[in-house]
Every structure is written in structure tokens, then in C-alpha cells.
NULUMKE-907343 format. One line per field, with one value per residue: residue number from 1; residue in three letters; x, y, z of N, C-alpha, C in turn. Coordinates in nm, 2 decimals, padded with zeros to 4 digits. Example, Ala and Ser with C-alpha at 12.3 -4.5 7.8 and 13.67 -1.06 7.14 Angstrom:
<drenkes>
num	c(1;2)
residu	c(ALA;SER)
n_x	c(01.32;01.28)
n_y	c(-00.57;-00.22)
n_z	c(00.78;00.71)
ca_x	c(01.23;01.37)
ca_y	c(-00.45;-00.11)
ca_z	c(00.78;00.71)
c_x	c(01.32;01.29)
c_y	c(-00.33;00.00)
c_z	c(00.78;00.79)
</drenkes>
This chain:
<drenkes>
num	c(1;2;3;4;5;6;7;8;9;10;11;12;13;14;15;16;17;18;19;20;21;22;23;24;25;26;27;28;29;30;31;32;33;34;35;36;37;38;39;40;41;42;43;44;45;46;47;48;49;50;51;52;53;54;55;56;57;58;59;60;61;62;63;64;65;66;67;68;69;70;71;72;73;74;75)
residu	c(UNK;UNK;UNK;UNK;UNK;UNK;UNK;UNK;UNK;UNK;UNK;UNK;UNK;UNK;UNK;UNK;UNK;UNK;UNK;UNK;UNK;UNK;UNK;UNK;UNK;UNK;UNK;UNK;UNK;UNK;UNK;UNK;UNK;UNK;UNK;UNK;UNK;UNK;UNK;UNK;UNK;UNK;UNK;UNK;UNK;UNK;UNK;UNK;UNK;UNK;UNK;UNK;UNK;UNK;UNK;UNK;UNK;UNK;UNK;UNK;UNK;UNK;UNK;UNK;UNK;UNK;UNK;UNK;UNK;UNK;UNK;UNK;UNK;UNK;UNK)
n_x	c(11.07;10.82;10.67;10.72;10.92;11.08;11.14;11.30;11.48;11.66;11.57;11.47;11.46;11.68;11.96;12.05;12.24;12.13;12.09;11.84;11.49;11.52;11.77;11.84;11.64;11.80;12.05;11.96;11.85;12.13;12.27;12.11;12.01;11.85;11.66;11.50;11.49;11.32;11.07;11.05;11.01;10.71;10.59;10.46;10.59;10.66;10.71;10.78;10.51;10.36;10.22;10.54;10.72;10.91;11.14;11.06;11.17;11.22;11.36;11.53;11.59;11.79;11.65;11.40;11.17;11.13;10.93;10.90;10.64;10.51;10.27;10.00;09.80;09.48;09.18)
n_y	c(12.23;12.48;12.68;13.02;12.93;12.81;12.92;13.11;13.00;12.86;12.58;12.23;12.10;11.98;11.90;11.94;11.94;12.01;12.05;12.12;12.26;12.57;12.59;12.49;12.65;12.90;12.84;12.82;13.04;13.14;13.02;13.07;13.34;13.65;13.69;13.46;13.44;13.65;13.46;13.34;13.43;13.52;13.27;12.88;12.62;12.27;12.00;11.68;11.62;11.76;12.10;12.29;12.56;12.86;12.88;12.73;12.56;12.28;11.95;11.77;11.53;11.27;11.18;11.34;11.54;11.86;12.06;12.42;12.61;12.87;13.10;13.07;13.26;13.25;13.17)
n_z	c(14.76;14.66;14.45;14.46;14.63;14.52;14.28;14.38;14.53;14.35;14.30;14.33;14.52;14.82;15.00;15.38;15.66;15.95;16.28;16.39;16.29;16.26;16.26;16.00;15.86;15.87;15.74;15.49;15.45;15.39;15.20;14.96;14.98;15.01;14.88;14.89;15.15;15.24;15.06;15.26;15.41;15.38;15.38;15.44;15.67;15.67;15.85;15.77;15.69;15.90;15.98;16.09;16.33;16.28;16.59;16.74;16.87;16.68;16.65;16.45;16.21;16.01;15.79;15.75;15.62;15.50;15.39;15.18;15.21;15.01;15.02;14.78;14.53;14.39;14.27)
ca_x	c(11.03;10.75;10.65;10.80;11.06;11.16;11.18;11.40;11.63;11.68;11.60;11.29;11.49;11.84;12.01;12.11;12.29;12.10;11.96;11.70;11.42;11.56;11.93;11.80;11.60;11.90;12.12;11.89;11.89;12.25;12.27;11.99;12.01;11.78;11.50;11.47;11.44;11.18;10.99;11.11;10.91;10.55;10.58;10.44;10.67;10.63;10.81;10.71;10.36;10.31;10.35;10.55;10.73;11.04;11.16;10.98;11.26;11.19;11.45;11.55;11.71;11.87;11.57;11.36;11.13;11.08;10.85;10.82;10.56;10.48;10.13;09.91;09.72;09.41;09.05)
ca_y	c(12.37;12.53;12.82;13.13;12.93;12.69;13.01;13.22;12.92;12.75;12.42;12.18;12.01;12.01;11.85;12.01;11.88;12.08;11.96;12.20;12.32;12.70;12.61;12.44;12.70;12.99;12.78;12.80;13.18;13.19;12.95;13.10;13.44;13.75;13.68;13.34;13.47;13.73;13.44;13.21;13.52;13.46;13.05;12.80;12.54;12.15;11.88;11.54;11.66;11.82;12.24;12.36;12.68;12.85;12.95;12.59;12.42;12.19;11.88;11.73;11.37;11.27;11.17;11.44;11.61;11.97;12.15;12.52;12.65;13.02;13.14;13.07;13.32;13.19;13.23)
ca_z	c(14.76;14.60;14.36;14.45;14.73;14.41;14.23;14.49;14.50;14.23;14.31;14.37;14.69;14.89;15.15;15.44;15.73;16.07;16.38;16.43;16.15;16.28;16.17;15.86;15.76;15.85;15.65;15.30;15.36;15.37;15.10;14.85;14.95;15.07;14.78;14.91;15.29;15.18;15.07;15.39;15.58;15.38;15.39;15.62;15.67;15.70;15.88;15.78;15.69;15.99;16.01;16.21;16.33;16.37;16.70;16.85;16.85;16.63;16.60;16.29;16.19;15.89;15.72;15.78;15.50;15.50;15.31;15.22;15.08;14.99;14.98;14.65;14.46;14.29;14.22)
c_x	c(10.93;10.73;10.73;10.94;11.14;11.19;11.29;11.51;11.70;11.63;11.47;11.36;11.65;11.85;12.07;12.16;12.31;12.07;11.87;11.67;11.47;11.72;11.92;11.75;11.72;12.00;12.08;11.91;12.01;12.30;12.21;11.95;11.85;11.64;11.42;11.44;11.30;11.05;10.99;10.95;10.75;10.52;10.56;10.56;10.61;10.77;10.75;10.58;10.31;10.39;10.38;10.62;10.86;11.02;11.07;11.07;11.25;11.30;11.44;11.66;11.72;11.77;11.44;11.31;11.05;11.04;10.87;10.73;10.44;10.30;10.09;09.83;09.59;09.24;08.95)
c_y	c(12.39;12.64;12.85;13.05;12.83;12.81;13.11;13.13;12.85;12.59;12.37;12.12;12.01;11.92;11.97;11.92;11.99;11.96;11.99;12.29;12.49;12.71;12.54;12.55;12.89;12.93;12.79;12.94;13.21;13.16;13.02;13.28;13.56;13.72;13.54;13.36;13.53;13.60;13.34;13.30;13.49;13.32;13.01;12.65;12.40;12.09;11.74;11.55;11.74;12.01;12.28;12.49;12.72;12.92;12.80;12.49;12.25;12.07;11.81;11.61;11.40;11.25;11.22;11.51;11.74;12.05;12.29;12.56;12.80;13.01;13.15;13.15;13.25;13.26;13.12)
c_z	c(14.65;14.57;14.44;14.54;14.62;14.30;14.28;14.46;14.41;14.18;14.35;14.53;14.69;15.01;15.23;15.60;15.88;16.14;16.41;16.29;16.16;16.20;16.01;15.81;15.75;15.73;15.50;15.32;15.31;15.24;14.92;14.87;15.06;15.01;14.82;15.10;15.29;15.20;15.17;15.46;15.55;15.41;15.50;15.55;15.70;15.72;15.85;15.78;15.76;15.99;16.12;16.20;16.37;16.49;16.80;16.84;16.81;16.61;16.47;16.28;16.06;15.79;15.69;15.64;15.52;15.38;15.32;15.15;15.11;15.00;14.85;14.65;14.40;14.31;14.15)
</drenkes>
């Protein structure tokens, strides 16, 4: 996790034990809360490099690396 979603949750990375990136990423809200949904809602997501999306049934194995990562500010 990055900025604000390493800030929402506490943590730089987690295990979680889904099969689909939709129950993974319900699972961190539950986990980490409303502030950490919030920023679930601005964030694009990555599977293994690649972004993808909820609601695309995405599947998920054990060794499986998901990224989030909020939108950056800069200039």
C-alpha cells in the first residue's frame, strides 16, 4: 500500500486469504475501516503489475501481488 492507503491502514502490506481481488479488497475495508475505503474509492488498483478493476471478477492465487495506489498530488 501506498500514501494515503498506507496511511488509512496502517501498514505498508498484508496478507489476505480471498479468491477474487472484489473479496480481497472488501476484506481490507472491513479490516482497516471506512477511512481506508474512502481511499479504496479514489485508488487504482494493481494485480501483478497489471490494473485491474473491481466488479471484473478478477481471480486471485496465493501468490498474488496487489497494489493500491491513491492518487498523487504534485507539480
Amino acid at each position: 500500500m501506498f500514501a494515503l492507503a498506507r496511511d488509512a491502514s496502517g501498514r505498508t502490506h498484508d496478507r489476505f486469504d480471498a479468491g477474487t481481488l472484489d473479496g480481497l479488497l472488501d476484506e481490507a475495508v472491513e479490516r482497516y475501516g471506512d477511512r481506508f475505503g474512502a481511499v479504496l474509492d479514489a485508488s487504482r488498483v494493481w494485480v501483478n503489475g497489471a490494473q485491474a478493476a473491481r466488479g471484473a471478477a478478477v481471480e486471485l492465487s496465493d501468490h498474488d501481488d496487489v497494489a493500491v495506489i491513491p492518487p498523487v498530488a504534485g507539480g
